[in-house]
N, C-alpha and C positions, 0 to 999 in steps of 0.2 A: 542506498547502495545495493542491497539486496535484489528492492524491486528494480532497478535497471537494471540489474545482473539475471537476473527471471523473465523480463521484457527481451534481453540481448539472445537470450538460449533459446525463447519459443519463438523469435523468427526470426533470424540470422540464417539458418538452414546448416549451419558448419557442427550443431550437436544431435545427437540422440536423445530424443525426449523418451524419456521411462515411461517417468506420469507427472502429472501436472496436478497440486495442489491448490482449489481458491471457494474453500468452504467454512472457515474459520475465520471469525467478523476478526477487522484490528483491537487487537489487544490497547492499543494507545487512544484512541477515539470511540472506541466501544460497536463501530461499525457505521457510524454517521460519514466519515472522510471528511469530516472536518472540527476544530477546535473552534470551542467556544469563551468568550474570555469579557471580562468587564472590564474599561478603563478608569484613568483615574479622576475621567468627566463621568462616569455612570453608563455611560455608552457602550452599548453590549456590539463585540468583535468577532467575526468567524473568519478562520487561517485554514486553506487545506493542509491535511495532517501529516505531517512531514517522513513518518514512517509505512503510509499507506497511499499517499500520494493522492489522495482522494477517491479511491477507488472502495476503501472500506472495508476490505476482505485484504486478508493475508494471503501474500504469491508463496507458493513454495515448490519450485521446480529439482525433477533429481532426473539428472543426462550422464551420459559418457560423453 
């Protein structure tokens, strides 16, 4: 929800961008964008990272 609220502000055109934040890898995938996981056949899974959308870096926008 974040990053579509951060997507919605930097180009909509309806706020005041201050400054824009995308320097700090995702805290939940470590900066990869995406999750890595083993099933319960052995088979190794990769899921874009549902908190960074795949992008890797954390959005952090501040508007009026």
């Amino acid at each position: 929800a974040k990053w579509l609220e951060a997507y919605f502000v930097e180009n909509s055109g309806l706020f005041e961008i201050i400054r824009t934040d995308e320097s700090d890898p995702c805290s939940n995938c470590a900066g990869k964008g995406f999750l890595s996981s083993v099933g319960s056949d052995g088979n190794d899974s990769q899921s874009y990272c549902p908190q960074c959308n795949g992008s890797g870096k954390f959005r952090q926008v501040m508007y009026r």
